[in-house]
Residue frames as a rotation matrix with the C-alpha (Angstrom) as fourth column:
UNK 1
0.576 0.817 0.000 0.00
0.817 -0.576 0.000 0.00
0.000 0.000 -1.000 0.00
UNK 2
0.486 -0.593 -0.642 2.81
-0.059 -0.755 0.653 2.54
-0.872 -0.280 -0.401 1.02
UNK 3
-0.849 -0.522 0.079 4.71
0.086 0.010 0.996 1.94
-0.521 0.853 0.036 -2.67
UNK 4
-0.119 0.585 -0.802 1.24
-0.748 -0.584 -0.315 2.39
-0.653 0.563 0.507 -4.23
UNK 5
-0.968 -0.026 -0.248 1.02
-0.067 0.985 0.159 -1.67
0.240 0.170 -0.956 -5.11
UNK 6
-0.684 0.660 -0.311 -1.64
0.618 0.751 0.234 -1.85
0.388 -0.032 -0.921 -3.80
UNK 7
-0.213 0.529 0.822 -4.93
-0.041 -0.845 0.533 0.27
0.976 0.080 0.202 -3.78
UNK 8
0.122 0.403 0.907 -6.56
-0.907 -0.326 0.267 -0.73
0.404 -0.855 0.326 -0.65
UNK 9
-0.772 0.001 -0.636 -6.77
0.036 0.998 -0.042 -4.06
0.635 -0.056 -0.771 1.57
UNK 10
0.537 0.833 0.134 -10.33
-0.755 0.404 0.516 -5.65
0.376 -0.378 0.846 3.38
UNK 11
-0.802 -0.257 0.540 -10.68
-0.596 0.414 -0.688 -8.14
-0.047 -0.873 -0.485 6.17
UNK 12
0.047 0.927 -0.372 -13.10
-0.771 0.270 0.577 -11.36
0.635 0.259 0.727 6.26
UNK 13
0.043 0.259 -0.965 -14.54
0.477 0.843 0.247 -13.24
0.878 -0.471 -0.087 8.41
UNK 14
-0.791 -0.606 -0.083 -14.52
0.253 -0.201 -0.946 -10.97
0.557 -0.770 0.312 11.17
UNK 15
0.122 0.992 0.040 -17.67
0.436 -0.090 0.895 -11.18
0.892 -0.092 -0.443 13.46
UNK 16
0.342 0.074 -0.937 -16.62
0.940 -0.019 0.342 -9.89
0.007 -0.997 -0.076 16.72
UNK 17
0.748 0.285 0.599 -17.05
0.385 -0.922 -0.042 -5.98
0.540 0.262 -0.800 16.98
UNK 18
0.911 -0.410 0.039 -14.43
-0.343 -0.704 0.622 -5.22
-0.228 -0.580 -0.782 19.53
UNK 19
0.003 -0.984 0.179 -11.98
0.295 0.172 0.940 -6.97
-0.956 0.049 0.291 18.00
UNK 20
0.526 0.495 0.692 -12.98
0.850 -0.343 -0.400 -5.11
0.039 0.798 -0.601 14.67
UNK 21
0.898 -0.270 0.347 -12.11
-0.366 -0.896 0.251 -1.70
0.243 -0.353 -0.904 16.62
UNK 22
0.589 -0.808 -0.003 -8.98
-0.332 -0.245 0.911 -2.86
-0.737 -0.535 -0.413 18.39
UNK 23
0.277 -0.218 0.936 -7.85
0.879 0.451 -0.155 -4.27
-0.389 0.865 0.316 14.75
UNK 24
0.594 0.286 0.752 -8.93
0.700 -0.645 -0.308 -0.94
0.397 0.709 -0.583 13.03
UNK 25
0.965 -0.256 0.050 -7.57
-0.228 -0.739 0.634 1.02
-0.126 -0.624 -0.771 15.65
UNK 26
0.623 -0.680 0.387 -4.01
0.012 0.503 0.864 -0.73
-0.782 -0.534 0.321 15.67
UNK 27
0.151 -0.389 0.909 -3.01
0.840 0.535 0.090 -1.40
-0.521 0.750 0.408 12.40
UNK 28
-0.596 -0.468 -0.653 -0.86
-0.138 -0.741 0.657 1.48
-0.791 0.482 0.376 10.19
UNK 29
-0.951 0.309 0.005 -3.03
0.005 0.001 1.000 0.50
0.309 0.951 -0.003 7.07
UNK 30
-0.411 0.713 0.568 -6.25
-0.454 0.380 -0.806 0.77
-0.791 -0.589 0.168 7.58
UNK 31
-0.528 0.413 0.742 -9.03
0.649 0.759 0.040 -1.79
-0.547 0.503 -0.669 6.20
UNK 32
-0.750 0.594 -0.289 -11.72
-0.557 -0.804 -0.208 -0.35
-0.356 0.005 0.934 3.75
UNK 33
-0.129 0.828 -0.546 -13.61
-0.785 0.252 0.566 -3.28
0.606 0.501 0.617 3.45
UNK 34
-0.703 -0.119 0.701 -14.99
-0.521 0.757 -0.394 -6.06
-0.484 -0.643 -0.594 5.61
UNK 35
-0.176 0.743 -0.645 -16.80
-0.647 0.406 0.645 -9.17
0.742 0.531 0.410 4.04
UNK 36
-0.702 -0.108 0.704 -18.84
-0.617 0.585 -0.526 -11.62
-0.355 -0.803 -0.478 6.11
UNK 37
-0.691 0.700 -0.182 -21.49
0.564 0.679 0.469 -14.00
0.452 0.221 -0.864 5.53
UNK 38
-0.758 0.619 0.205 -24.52
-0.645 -0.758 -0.097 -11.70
0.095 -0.206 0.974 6.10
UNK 39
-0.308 0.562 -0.767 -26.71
0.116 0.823 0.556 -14.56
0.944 0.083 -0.319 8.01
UNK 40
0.532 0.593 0.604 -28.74
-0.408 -0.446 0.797 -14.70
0.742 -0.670 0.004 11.50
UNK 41
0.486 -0.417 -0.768 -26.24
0.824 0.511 0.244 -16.62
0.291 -0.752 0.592 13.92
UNK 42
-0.786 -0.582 -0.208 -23.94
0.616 -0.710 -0.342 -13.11
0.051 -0.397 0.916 13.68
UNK 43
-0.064 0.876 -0.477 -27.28
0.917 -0.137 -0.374 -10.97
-0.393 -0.462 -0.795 13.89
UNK 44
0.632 -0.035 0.774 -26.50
0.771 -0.077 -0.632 -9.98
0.082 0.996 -0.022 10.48
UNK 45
-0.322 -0.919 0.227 -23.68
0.909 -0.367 -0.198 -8.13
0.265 0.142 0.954 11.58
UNK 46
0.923 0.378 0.075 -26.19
0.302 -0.831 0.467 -4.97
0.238 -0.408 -0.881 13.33
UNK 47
0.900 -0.306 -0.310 -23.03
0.127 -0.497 0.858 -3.73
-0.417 -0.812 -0.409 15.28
UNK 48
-0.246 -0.870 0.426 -20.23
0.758 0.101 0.644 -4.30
-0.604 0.482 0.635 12.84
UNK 49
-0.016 0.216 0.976 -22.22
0.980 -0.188 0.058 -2.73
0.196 0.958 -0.209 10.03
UNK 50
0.986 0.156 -0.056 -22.33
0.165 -0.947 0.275 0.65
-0.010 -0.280 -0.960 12.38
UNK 51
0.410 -0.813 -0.414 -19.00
0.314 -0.300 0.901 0.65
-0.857 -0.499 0.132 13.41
UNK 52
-0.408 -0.549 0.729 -18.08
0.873 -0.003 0.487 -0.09
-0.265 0.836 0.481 9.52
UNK 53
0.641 0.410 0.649 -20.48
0.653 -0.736 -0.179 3.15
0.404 0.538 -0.739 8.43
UNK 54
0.939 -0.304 -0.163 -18.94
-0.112 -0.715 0.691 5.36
-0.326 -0.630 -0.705 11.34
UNK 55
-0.028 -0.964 -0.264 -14.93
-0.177 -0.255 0.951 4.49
-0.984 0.073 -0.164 10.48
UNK 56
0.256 0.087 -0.963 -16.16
-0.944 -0.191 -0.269 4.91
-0.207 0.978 0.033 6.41
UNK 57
-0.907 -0.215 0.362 -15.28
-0.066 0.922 0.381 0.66
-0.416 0.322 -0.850 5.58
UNK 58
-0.124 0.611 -0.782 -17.56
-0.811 0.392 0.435 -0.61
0.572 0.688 0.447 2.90
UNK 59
-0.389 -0.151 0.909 -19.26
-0.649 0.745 -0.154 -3.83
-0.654 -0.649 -0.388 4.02
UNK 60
-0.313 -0.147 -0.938 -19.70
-0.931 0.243 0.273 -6.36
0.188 0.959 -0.213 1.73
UNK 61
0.070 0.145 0.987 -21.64
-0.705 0.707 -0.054 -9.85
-0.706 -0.692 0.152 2.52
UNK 62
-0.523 -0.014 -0.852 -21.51
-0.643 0.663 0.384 -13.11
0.560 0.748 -0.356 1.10
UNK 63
-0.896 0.403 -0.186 -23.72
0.443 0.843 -0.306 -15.94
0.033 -0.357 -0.933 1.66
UNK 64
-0.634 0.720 -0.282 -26.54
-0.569 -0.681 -0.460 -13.29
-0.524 -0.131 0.842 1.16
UNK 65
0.246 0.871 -0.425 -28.94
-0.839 0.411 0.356 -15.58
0.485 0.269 0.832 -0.67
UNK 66
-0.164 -0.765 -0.623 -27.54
-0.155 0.644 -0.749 -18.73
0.974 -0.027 -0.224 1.06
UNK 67
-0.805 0.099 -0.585 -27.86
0.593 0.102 -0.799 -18.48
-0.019 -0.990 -0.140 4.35
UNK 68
-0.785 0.606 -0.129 -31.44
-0.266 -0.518 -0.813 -17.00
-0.560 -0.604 0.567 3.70
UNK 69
-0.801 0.581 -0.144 -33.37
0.170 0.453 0.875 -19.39
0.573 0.677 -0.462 1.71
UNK 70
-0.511 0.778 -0.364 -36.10
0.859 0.474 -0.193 -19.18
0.022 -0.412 -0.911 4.18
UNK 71
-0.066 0.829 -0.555 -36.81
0.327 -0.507 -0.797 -15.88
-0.943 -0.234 -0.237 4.05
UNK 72
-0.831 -0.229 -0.506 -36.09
-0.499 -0.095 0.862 -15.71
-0.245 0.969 -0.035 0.29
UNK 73
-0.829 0.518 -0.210 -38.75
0.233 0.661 0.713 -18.42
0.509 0.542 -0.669 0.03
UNK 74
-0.837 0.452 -0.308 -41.44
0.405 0.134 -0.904 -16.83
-0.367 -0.882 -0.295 2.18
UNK 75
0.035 0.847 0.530 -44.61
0.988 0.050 -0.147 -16.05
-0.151 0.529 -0.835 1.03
UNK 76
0.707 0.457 -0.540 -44.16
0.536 -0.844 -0.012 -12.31
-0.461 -0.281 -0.842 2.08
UNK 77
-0.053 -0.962 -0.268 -40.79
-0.254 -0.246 0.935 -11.89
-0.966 0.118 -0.231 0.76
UNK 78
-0.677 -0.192 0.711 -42.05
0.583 0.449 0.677 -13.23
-0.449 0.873 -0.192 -2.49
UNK 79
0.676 0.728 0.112 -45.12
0.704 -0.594 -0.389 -10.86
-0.217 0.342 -0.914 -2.49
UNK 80
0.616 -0.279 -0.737 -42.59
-0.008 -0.937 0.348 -7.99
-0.788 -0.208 -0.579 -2.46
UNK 81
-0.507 -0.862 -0.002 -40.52
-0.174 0.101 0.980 -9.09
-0.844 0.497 -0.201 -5.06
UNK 82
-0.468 0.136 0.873 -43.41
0.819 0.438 0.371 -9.45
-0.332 0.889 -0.316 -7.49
UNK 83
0.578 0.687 -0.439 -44.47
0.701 -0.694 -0.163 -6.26
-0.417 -0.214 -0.883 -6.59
UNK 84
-0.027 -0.975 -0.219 -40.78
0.017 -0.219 0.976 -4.96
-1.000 0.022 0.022 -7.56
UNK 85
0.850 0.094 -0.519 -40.83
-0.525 0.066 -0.848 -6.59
-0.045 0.993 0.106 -10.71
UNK 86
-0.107 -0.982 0.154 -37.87
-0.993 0.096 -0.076 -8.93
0.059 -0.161 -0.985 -9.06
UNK 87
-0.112 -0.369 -0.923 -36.59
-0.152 0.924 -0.351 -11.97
0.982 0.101 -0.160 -8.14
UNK 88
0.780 0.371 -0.503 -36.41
0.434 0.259 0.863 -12.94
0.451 -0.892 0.041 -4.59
UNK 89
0.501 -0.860 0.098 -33.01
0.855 0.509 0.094 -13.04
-0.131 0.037 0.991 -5.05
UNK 90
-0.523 -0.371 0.767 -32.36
0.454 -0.883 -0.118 -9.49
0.722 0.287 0.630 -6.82
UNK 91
0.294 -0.095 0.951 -34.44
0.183 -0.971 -0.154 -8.58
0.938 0.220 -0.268 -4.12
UNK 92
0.677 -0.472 -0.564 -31.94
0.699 0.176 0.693 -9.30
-0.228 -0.864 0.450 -1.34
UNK 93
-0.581 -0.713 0.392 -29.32
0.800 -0.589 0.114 -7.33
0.150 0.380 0.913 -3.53
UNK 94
0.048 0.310 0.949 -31.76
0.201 -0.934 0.295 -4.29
0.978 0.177 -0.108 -3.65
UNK 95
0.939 0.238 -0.248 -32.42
0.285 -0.139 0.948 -4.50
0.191 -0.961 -0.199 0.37
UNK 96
0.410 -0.620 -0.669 -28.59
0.706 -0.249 0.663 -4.75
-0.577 -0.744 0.336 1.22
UNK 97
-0.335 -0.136 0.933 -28.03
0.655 -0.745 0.126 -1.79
0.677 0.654 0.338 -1.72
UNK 98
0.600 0.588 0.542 -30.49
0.032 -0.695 0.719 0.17
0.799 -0.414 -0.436 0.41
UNK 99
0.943 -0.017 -0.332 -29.09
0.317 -0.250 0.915 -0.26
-0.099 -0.968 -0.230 3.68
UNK 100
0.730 -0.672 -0.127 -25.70
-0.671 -0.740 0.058 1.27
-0.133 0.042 -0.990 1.88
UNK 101
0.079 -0.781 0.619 -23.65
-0.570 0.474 0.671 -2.19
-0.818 -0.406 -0.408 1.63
UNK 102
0.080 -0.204 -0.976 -22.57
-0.993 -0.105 -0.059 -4.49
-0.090 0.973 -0.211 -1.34
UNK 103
0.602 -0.014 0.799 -23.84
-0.140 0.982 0.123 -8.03
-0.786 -0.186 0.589 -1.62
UNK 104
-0.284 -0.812 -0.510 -21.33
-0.822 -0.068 0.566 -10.17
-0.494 0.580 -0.648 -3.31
UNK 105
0.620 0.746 -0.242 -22.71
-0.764 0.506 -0.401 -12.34
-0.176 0.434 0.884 -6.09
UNK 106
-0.490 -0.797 -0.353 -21.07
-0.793 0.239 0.560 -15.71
-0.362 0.554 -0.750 -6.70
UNK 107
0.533 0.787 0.309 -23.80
-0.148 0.447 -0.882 -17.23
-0.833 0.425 0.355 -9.23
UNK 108
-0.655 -0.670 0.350 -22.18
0.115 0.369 0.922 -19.02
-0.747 0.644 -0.165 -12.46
UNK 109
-0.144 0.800 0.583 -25.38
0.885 0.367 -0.285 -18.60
-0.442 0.475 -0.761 -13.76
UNK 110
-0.688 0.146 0.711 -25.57
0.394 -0.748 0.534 -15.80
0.610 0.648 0.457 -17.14
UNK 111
-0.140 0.923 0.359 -28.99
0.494 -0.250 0.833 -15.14
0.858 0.294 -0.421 -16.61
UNK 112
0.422 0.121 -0.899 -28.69
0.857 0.271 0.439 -14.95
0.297 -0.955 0.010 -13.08
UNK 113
-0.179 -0.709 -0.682 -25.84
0.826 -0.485 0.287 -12.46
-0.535 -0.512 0.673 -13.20
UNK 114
-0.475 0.352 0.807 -27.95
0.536 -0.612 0.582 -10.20
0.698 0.708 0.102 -15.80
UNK 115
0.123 0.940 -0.317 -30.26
0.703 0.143 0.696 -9.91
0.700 -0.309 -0.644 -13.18
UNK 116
0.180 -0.654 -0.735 -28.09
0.938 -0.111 0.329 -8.87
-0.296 -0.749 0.593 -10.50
UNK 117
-0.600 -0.727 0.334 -26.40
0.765 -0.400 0.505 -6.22
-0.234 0.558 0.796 -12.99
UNK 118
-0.336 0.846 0.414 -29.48
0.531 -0.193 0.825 -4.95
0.778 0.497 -0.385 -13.90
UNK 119
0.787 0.520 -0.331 -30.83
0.532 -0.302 0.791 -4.13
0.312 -0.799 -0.515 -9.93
UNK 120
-0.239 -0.779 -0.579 -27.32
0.554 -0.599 0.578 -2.95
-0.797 -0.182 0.575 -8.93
UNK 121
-0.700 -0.314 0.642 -27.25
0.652 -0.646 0.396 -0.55
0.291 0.695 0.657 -12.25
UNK 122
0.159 0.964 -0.212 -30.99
0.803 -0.001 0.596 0.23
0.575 -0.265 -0.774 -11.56
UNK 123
0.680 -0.163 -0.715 -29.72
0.602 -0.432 0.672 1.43
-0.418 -0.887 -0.195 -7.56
UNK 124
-0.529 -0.847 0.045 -26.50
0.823 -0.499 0.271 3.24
-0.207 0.181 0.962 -9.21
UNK 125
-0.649 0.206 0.732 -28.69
0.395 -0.730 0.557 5.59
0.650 0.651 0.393 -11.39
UNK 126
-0.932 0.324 0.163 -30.84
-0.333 -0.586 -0.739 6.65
-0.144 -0.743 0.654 -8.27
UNK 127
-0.177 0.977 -0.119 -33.80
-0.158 0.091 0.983 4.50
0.971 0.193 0.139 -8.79
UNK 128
-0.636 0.086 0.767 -35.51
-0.697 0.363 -0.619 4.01
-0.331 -0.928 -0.171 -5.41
UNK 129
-0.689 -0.056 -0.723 -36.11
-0.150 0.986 0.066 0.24
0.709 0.154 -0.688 -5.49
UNK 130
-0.282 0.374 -0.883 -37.18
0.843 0.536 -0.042 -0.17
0.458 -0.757 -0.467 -1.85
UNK 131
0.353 0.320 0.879 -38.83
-0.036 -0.934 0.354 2.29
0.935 -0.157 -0.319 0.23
UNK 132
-0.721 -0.576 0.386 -38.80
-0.593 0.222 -0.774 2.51
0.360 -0.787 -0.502 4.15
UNK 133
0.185 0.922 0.341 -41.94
-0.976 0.214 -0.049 0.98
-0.118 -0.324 0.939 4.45
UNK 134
0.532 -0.476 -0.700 -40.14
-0.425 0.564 -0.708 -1.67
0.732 0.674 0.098 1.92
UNK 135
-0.059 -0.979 -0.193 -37.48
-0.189 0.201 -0.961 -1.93
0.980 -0.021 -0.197 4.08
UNK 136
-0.509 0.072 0.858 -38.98
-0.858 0.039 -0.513 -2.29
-0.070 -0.997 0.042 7.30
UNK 137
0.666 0.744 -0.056 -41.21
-0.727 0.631 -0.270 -4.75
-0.166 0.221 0.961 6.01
UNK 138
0.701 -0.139 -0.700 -38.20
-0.323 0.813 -0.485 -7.08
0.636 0.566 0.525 4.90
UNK 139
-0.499 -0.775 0.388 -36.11
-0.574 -0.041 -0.818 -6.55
0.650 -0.631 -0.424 7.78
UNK 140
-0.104 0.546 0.831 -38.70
-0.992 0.000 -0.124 -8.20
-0.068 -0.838 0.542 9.65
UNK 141
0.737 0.354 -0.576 -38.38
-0.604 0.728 -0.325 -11.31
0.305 0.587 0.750 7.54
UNK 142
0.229 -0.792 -0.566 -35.16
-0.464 0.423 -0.779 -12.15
0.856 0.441 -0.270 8.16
């Protein structure tokens, strides 16, 4: 990073918030990115995901459709996504778009990754996707 090799470096797998801070705090480089698995044993990462807004780190989940097939497959979570004009799937990407973070896709599937491309381009150009009504409503799913 200091020779300008390298742009930036990220941290994964890190679920424990105070050792986040005494990490962040310690280290001469800081992180600007933290990926985790964005699932309900870490309680989707509520406290990391502040700390990560407040010291400017991107978060970044994986396992975002994965580790939520149930509420992907729920009746209510599907009403909202046909209301969208989505997937279930694209809309998990739109939800963690909204809440300011970057799901990572790792689908082999074309079609699939059109899809994706498509809701993420969507959110780039300033469409509003989800509302708060939206968003309160799916947070409740999970």
């Amino acid at each position: 990073v200091d020779e300008g090799q390298i742009k930036q470096l990220g941290i994964s797998n890190c679920y424990d918030p105070m050792q986040f801070q005494r990490l962040y705090q310690q280290v001469k480089v800081k992180p600007k990115v933290l990926q985790n698995r964005f699932y309900k044993k870490s309680n989707f990462d509520v406290e990391l995901r502040k700390i990560c807004k407040s010291l400017g780190v991107e978060y970044q989940s994986f396992w975002t459709l994965s580790a939520n097939v149930k509420a992907l497959a729920s009746r209510d979570w599907k009403a909202v996504a046909r209301s969208k004009g989505l997937s279930p799937e694209t809309l998990m990407y739109a939800f963690m778009m909204t809440l300011g973070h970057t799901p990572l896709s790792g689908t082999k599937d074309g079609g699939h990754m059109g899809e994706d491309v498509d809701v993420m381009l969507a959110f780039q150009q300033g469409e509003e996707i989800l509302d708060g009504k939206d968003m309160s409503r799916l947070s409740s799913l999970l």
